[in-house]
N, C-alpha and C positions, 0 to 999 in steps of 0.2 A: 627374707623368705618370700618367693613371688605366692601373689592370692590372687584368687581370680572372685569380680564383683559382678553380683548382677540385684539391680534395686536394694542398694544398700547390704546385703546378706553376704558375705563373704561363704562361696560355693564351694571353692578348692584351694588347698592351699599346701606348699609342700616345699622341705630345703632340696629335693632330689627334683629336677626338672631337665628336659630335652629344648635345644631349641632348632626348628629347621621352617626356615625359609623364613624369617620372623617373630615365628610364633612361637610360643613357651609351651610344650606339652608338663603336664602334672602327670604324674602316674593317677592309674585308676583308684587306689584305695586313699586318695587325698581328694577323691569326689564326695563333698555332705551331703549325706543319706537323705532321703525327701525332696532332691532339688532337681531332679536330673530322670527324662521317659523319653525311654528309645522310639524313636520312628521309624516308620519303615522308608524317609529318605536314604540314598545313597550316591555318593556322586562316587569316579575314576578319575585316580591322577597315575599318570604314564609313569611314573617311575616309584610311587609310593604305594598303589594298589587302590581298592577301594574302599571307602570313607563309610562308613554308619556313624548314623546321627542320633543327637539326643537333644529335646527340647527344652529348656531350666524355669524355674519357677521358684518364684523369691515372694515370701510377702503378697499376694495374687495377682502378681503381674506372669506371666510368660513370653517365652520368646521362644517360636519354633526354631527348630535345625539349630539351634545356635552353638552347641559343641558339636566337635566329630572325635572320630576314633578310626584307629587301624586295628581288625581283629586281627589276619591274616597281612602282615604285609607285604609286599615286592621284601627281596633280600638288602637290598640299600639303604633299606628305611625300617629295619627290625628294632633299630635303637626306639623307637615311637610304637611299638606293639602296647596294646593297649594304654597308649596315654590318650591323655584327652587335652584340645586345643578349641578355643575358641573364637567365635566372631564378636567383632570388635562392639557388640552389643552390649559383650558381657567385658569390665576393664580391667582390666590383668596390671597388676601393679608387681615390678619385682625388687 
């Protein structure tokens, strides 16, 4: 079952996961509660839509921007609505 790690804390973890472009999205309700605050970053990707971010926090460490999400996506990329994917901050073991 892929988990996603950040300082030791195992964040997300789920047997239901998407993968596009390398990355493993988890669905959102496999995000643990306390670890994860939205930002107001957002980046644009041409064919998946635009990305909202959320910063994680393990044990008092943080790491900004380091998951994103798709609320609304391009139609291409609907399979990834609301999952969450992250930077290689946090290590995604599957």
């Amino acid at each position: 079952m892929p988990r996603a790690i950040f300082n030791g804390t195992v964040i997300a973890e789920s047997e239901t996961f998407e993968v596009v472009e390398e990355n493993i999205y988890f669905p959102a309700e496999s995000m643990k509660e306390g670890h994860f605050h939205p930002t107001d970053h957002t980046t644009i990707c041409g064919w998946k839509g635009t990305a909202n971010y959320y910063s994680v926090e393990a044990d008092g460490e943080n790491a900004e921007n380091a998951a994103w999400t798709y609320h609304e996506p391009k139609p291409k990329a609907m399979n990834i609505k609301g999952f969450v994917a992250f930077y290689p901050i946090v290590t995604v073991e599957r």
